[in-house]
C-alpha positions as CSV (number, residue, x, y, z in Angstrom):
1,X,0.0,0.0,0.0
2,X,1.5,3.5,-0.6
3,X,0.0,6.9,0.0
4,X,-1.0,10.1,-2.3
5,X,2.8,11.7,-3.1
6,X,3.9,8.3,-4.3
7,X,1.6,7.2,-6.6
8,X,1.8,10.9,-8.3
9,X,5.2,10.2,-8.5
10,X,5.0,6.9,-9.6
11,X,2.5,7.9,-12.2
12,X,3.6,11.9,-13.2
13,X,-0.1,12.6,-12.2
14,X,-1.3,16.0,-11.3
15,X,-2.3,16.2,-7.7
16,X,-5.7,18.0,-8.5
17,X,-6.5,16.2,-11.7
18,X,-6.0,13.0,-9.4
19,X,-7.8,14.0,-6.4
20,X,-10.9,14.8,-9.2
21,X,-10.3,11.0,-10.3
22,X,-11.1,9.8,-6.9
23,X,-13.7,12.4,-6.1
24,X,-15.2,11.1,-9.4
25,X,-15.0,7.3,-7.9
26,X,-12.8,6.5,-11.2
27,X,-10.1,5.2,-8.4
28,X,-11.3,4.0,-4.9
29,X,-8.5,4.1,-2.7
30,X,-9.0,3.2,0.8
31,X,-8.3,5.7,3.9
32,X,-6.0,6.0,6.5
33,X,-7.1,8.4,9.2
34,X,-7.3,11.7,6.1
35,X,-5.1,10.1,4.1
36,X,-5.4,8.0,1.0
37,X,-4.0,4.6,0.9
38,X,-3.7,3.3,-2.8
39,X,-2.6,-0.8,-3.5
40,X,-1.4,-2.2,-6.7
41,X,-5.0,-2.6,-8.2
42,X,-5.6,1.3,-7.5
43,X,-1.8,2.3,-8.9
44,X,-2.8,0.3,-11.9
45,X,-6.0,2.2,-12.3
46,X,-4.3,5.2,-12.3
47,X,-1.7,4.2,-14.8
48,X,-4.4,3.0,-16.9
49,X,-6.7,6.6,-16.6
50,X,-3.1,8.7,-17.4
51,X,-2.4,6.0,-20.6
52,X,-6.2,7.0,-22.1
53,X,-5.6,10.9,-20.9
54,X,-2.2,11.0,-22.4
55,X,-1.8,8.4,-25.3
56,X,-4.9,7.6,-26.5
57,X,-6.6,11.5,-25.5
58,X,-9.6,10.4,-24.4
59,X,-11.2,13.2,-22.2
60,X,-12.9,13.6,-19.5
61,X,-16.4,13.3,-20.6
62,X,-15.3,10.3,-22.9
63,X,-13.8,8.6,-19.9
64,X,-16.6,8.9,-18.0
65,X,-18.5,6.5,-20.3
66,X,-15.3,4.3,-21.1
67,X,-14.0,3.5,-17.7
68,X,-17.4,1.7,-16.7
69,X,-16.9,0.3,-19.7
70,X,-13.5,-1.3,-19.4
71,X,-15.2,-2.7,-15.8
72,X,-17.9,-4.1,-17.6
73,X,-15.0,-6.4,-19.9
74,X,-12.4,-7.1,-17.2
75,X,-15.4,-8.3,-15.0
76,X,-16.8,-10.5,-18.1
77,X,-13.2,-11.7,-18.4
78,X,-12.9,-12.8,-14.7
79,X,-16.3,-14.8,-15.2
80,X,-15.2,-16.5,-18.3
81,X,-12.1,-17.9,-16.5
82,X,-13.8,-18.6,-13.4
83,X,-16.2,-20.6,-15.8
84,X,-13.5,-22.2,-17.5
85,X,-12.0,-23.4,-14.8
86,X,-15.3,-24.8,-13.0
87,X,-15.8,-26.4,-16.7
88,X,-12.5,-27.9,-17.1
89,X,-13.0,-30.2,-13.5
90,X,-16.3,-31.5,-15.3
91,X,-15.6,-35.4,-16.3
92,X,-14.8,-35.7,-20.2
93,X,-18.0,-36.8,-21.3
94,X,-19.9,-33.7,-20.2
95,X,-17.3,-31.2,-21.3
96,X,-17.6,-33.5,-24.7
97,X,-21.1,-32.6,-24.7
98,X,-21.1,-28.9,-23.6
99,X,-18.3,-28.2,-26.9
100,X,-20.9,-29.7,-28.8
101,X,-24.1,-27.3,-27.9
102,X,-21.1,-24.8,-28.2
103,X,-21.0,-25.5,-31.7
104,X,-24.3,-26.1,-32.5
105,X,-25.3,-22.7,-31.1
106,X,-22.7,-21.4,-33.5
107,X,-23.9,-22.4,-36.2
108,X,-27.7,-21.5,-35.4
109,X,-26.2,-18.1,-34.4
């Protein structure tokens, strides 16, 4: 966990401009006493808002609609591998049978 003055360090973020991303609830850091405490996840959040801000110059009103967005596929992407892995304990014959609806829907679709 590291506090405020590291991550805009870290990240060459403006004070103010990230103060507004957590005020906006586009990075939830969690509190110590007044302070902010940031981990990895929230770092990396951060790093991700500067690389659309700076690289890709996506701005604020855009990434207002695209950070829920991203949420929306990273969480879809954590259920797809939790749902691989529950399939992938299944016993042969019923993973057999679920690749086979698979493609069958496929082609239908």
């Amino acid at each position: 966990m590291i506090g405020l003055d590291e991550v805009i360090a870290r990240c060459r973020v403006d004070r103010v401009e990230l103060v507004s991303w957590i005020e906006r609830a586009w990075v939830l850091p969690s509190r110590d006493g007044e302070a902010y405490v940031f981990s990895e996840t929230d770092v990396a959040r951060v790093e991700l808002i500067c690389d659309l801000r700076r690289d890709v110059e996506i701005d604020e009103d855009a990434l207002a609609v695209v950070l829920p967005l991203l949420d929306q596929i990273y969480g879809l992407r954590r259920t797809l591998n939790r749902l691989s892995e529950a399939i992938a304990t299944l016993p042969e014959p019923a993973r057999a049978q679920l690749r086979e609806a698979l493609r069958k829907s496929q082609r239908e679709g």
